[in-house]
N, C-alpha and C positions, 0 to 999 in steps of 0.2 A: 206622917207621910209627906205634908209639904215640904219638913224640914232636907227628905230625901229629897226631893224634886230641887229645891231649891240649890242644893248639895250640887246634884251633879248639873243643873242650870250650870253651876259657875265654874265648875270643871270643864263641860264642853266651850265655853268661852275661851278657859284658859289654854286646852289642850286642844289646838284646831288640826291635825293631820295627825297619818298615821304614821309619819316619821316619829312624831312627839313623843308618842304612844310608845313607841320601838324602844326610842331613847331613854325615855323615863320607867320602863319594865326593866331596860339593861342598869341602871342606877339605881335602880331598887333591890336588885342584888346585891350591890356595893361598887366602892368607887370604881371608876374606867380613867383611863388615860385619853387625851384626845384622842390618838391615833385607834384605841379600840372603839370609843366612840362612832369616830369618821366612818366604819366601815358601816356602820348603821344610817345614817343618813347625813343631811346637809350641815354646814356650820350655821347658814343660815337657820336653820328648823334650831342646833343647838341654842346661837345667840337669842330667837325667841323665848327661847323656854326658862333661859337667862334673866331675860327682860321682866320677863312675868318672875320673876323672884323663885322659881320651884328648881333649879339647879344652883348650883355655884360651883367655882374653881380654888380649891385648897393650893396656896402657891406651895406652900414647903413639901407637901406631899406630890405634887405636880400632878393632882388626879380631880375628876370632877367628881359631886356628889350631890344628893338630893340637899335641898334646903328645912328648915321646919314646916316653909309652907306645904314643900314636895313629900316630904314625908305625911303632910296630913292625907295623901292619895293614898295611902299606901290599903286601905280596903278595897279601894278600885283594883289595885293592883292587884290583891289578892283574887278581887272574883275574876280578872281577867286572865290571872295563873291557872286556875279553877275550869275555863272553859277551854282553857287553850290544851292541858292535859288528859280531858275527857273525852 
């Protein structure tokens, strides 16, 4: 049980708004282009999400995508897929 708490202790660090949240649900689908990105929130909200290593940008493909760290979310992701189609 700690080890859960402690889990998403450091996810809510890393994930601080609901833009993030937005951003990192649409990338968990698969890659986005900036511009589908952009319609979701800030560059700023992107470049954070950046910073904290959980996206990255594929230059050859020109698309962004989760990182290994962003892919460890991806149970978040699921229960938050979970509440959002119930």
């Amino acid at each position: 049980m700690e080890t859960r708490i402690s889990g998403m202790q450091r996810t809510q660090r890393m994930v601080t708004s609901p833009t993030q949240w937005r951003l990192l649900l649409r990338l968990a689908v698969g890659p986005a282009t900036s511009g589908q990105l952009r319609l979701l929130g800030s560059w700023r909200e992107l470049w954070r999400l950046w910073h904290r290593h959980l996206i990255m940008f594929h230059v050859k493909q020109w698309r962004w995508g989760l990182t290994a760290e962003g892919e460890s979310l991806r149970p978040v992701f699921r229960a938050i897929q979970a509440c959002i189609t119930e």
